[in-house]
C-alpha positions as CSV (number, residue, x, y, z in Angstrom):
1,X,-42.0,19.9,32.6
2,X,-38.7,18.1,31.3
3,X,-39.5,14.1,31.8
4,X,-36.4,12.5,33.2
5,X,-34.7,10.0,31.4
6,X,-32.4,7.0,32.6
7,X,-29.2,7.3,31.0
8,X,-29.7,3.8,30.3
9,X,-33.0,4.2,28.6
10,X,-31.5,7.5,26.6
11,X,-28.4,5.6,25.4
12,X,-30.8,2.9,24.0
13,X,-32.8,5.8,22.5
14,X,-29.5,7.0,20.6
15,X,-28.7,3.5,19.2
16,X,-32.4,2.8,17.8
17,X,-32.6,6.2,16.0
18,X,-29.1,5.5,14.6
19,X,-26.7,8.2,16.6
20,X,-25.1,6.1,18.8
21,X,-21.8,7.9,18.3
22,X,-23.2,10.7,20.0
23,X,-22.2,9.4,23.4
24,X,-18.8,9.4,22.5
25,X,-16.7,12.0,23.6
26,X,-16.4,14.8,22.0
27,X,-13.2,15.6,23.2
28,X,-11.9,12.2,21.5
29,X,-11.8,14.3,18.0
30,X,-13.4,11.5,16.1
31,X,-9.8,9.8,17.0
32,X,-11.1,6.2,17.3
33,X,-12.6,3.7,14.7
34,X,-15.9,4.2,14.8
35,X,-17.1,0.7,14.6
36,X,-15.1,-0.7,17.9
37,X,-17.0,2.3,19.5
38,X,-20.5,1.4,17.8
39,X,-19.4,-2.3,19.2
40,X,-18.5,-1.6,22.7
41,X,-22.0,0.6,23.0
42,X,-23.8,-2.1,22.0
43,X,-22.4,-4.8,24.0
44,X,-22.7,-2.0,27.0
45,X,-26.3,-2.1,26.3
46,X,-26.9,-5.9,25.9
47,X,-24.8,-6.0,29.8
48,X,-27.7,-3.5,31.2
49,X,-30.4,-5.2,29.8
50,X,-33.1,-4.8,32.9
51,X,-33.6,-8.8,33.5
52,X,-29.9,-10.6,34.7
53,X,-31.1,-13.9,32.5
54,X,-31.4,-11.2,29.3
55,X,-27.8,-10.3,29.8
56,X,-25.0,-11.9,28.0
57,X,-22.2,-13.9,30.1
58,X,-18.9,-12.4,30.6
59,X,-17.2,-15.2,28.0
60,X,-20.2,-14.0,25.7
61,X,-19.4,-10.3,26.4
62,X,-15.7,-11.2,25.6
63,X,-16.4,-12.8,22.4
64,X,-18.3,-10.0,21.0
65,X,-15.8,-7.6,21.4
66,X,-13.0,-9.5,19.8
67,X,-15.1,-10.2,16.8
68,X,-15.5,-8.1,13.7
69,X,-18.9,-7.4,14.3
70,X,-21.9,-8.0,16.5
């Protein structure tokens, strides 16, 4: 029997073994730069964190993604 998986839980799953590109679309061509869409996945992943007080805060969130890196 298949054990379900939370997208949530999965996604985290594909950043820790290092294929966190593979949730982008496919039908994007490789078209973007890879690292804004390595940063936005892992800024997504910090905002789903399961505890609220684990979560960053929107200026936080806005920070992160106008940096160079996280």
């Amino acid at each position: 029997m298949l054990k379900q998986m939370k997208l949530q839980d999965y996604a985290q799953k594909l950043q820790s073994e290092g294929k966190a590109l593979d949730m982008v679309d496919g039908s994007l061509d490789e078209q973007f730069p890879s690292d804004e869409a390595l940063r936005c996945i892992r800024v997504g992943l910090q905002c789903t964190l399961e505890h609220p007080r684990d979560r960053p805060t929107m200026c936080s969130v806005l920070k992160m993604l106008n940096r160079d890196a996280i």
